[in-house]
C-alpha positions as CSV (number, residue, x, y, z in Angstrom):
1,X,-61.2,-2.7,-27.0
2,X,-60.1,-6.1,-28.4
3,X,-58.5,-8.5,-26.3
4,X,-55.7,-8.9,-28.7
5,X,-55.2,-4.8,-28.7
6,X,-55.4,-5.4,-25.1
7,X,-52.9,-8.0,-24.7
8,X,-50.5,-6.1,-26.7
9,X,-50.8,-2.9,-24.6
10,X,-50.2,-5.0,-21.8
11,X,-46.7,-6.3,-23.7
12,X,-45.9,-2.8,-24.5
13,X,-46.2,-1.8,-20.6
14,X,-44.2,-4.4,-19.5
15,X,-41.5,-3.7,-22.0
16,X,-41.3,-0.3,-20.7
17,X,-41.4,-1.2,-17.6
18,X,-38.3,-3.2,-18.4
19,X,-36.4,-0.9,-20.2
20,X,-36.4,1.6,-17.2
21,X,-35.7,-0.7,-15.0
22,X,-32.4,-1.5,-16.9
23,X,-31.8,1.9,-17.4
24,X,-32.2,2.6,-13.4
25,X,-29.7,-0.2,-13.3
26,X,-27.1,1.0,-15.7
27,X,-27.2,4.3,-13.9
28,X,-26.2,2.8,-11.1
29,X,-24.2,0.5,-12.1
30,X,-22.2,3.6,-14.1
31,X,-22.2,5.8,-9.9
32,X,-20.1,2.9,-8.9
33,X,-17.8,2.5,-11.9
34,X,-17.2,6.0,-12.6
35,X,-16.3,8.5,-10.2
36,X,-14.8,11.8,-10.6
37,X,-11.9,13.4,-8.8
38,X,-9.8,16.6,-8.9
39,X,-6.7,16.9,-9.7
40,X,-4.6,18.6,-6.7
41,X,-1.4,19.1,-8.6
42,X,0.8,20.5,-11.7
43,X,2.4,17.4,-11.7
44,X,0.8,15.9,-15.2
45,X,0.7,19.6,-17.0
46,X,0.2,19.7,-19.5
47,X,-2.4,16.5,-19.8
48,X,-4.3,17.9,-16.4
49,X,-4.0,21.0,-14.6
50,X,-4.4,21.8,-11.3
51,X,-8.1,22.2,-10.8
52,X,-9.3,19.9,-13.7
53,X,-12.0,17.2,-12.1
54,X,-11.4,13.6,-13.8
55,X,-13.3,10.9,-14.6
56,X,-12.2,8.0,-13.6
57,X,-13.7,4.0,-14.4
58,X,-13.0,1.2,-12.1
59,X,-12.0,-2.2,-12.7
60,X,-10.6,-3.6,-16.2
61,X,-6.2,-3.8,-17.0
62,X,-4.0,-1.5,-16.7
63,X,-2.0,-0.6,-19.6
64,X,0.9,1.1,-20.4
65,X,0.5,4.6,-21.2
66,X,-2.7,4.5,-19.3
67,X,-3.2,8.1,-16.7
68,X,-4.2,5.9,-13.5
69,X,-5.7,6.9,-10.0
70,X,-4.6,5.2,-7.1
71,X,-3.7,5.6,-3.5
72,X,0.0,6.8,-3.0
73,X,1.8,3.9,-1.4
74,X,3.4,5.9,1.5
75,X,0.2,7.6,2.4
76,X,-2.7,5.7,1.1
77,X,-5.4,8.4,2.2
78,X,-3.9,10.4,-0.2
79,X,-4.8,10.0,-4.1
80,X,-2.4,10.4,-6.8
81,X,-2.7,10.7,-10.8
82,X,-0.2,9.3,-12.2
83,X,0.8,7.5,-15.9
84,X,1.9,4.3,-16.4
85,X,5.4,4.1,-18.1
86,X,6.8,0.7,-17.3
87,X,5.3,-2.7,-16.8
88,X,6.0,-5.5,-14.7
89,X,9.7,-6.9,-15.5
90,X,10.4,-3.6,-17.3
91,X,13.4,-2.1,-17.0
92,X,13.7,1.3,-16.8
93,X,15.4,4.3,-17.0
94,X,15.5,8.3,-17.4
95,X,17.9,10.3,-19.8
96,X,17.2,13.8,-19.1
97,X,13.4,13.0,-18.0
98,X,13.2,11.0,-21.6
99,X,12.1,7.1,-21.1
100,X,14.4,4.5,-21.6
101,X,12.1,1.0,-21.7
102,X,14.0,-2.1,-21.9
103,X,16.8,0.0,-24.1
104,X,14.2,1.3,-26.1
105,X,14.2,5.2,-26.2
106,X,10.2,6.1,-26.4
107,X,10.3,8.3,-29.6
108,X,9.3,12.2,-28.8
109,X,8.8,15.4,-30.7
110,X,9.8,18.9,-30.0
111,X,6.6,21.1,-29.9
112,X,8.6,24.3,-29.0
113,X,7.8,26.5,-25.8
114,X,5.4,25.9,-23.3
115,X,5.4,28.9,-20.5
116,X,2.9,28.0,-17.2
117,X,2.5,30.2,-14.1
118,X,6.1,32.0,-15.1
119,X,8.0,29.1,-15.6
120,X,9.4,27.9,-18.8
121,X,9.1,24.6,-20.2
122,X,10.1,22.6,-23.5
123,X,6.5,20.9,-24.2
124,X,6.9,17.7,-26.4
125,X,4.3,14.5,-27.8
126,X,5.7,11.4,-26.8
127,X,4.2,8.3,-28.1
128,X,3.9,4.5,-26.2
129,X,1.9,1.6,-27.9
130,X,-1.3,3.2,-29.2
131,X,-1.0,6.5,-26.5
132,X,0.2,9.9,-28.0
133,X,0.1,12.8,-24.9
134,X,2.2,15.7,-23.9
135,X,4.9,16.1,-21.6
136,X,6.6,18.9,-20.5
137,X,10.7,19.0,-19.8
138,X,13.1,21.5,-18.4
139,X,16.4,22.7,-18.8
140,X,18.7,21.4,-21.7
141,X,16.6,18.9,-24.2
142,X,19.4,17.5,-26.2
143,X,22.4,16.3,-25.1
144,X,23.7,15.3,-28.5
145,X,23.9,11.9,-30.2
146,X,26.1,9.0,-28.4
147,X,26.6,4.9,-28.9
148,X,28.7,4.7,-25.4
149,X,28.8,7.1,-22.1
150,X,32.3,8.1,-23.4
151,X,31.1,9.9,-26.3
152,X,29.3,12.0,-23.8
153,X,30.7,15.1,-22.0
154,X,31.2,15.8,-18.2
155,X,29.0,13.1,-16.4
156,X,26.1,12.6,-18.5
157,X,25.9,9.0,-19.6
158,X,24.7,7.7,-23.1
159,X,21.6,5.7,-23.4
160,X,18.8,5.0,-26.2
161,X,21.5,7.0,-28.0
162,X,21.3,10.6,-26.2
163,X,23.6,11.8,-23.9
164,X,22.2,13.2,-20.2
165,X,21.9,12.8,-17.3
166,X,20.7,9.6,-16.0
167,X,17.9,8.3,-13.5
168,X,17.9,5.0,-12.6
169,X,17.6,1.5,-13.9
170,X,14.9,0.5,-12.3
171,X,13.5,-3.4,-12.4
172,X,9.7,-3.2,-12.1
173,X,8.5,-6.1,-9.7
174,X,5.7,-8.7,-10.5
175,X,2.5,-7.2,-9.4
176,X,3.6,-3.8,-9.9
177,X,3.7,-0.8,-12.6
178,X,6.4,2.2,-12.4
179,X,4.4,5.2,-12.8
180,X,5.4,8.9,-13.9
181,X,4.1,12.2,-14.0
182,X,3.9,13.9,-17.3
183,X,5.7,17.1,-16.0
184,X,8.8,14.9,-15.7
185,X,10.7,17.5,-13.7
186,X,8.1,18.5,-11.5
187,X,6.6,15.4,-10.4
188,X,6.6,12.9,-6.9
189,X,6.9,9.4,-8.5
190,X,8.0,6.0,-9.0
191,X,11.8,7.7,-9.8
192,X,11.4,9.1,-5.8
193,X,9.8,7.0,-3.8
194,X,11.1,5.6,-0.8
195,X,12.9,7.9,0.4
196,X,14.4,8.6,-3.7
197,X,15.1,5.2,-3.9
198,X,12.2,4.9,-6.2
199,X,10.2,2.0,-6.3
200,X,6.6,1.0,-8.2
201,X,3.1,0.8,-7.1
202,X,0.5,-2.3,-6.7
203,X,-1.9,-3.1,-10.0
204,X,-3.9,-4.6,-6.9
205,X,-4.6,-1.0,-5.8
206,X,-5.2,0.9,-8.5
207,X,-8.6,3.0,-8.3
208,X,-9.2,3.5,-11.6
209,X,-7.9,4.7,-15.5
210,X,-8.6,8.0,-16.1
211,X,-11.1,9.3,-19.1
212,X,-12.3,12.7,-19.3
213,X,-11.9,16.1,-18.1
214,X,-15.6,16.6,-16.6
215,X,-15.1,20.2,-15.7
216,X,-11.5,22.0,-16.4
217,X,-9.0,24.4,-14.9
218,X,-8.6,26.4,-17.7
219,X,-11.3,27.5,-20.7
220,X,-11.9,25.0,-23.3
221,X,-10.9,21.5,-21.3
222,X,-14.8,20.5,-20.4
223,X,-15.3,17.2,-22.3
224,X,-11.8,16.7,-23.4
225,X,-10.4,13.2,-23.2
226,X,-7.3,12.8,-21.4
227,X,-5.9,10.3,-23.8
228,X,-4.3,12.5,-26.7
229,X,-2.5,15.3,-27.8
230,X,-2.9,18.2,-24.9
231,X,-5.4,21.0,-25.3
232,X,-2.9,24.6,-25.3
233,X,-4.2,26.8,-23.2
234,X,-4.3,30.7,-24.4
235,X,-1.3,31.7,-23.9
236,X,0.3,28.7,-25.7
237,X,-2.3,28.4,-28.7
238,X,0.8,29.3,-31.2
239,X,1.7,25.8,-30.7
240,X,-0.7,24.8,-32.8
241,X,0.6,24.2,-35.8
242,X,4.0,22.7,-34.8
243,X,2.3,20.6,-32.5
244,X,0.0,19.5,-36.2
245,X,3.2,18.6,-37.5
246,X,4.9,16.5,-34.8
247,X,1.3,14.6,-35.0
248,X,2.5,13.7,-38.5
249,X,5.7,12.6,-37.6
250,X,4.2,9.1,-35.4
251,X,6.8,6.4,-35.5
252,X,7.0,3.4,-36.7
253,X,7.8,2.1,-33.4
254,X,6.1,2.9,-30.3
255,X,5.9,0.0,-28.0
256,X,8.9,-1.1,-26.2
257,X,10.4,-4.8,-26.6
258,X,9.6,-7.3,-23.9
259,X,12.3,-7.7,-21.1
């Protein structure tokens, strides 16, 4: 053997050598950023059911519209998935579970009927900057058109030009985000903290931002990003093609104005 073939197996070793050590590195590096947890609750059907394990990557901003893990502020052993809905020096409000942000209504469509575990639920899209996700609302969805709480009956008040029945404002603090569950009636956040109060949570103690279902609670989620229209289980798979069409209805406008 040559000494120049020899001096270039040598190179060829030691660029191996390399390459797994950086690969033993990114695997490593990817244990601590990513970690996967389970979601203990219906309170973000339809985005996650009870059941479905997350992924979840540390570090980096936190966004509105993002699907966040962090401790829950009045018990921080305990985890919560919430998303984010409101940014700091938002204000914010609730019309019937529908977001007011800074007087901007954050635009929805009607998908139709979403039934889970017996219970019946209006499942919409809702869309916020460059998010588009399910949510899942009860009771009456339209309280007609108003410009001014007088227009409205009984004592439902008018806002983003719906009438219904109102939750909050709410003034999100420096330093914090107000965070929501995407099964607005069925969900313990921001709107009920402190005793109902309501109040937001640290951006100093969030966990992570949530990516993909890793394994799911129902057939078909394995994989599935958690940013995005929601994957209809069985039972609900008629939705299919209204939910097609509510796709094709995206606003214009999606991202609220600054306070």
């Amino acid at each position: 053997m040559s000494d120049a073939s020899s001096a270039r197996k040598t190179r060829l070793a030691q660029a191996a050598y390399v390459i797994l050590g950086l690969l033993v590195l990114a695997s490593v590096a990817l244990g601590v950023m990513i970690k996967v947890y389970k979601v203990p609750s219906g309170a973000m059907i339809p985005t996650l059911v009870p059941g479905d394990h997350v992924s979840a990557t540390r570090g980096g901003e936190v966004h509105r519209g993002d699907v966040i893990v962090f401790p829950f502020p009045e018990n921080p052993e305990q985890l919560f998935l919430k998303r984010v809905i409101g940014m700091p020096g938002d204000e914010i409000q609730f019309v019937d579970g529908r977001p007011i942000i800074n007087g901007f209504r954050v635009p929805q469509c009607r998908v139709g009927r979403y039934d889970w575990e017996g219970q019946t639920h209006e499942l919409f899209l809702e869309w916020i900057g460059d998010h588009v996700y399910g949510v899942l609302l009860d009771g009456p969805v339209d309280g007609g058109s108003c410009e001014k709480d007088s227009d409205c009956s009984g004592i439902q008040s008018c806002r983003g030009g719906i009438c219904g029945m109102l939750q909050g404002p709410w003034r999100v603090p420096a330093g914090e985000v107000f965070v929501i569950g995407d099964n607005r009636m069925n969900s313990h956040d921001s709107r009920s903290w402190k005793g109902g109060i309501g109040s937001g949570m640290p951006i100093s103690t969030v966990i992570g931002r949530a990516g993909r279902i890793v394994s799911g609670g129902f057939s078909g989620r394995t994989a599935a990003s958690v940013d995005g229209p929601p994957l209809l289980p069985a039972g609900a798979a008629s939705l299919g093609p209204a939910m097609e069409t509510c796709l094709k209805k995206k606003p214009a406008v999606t991202t609220p104005p600054a306070r």
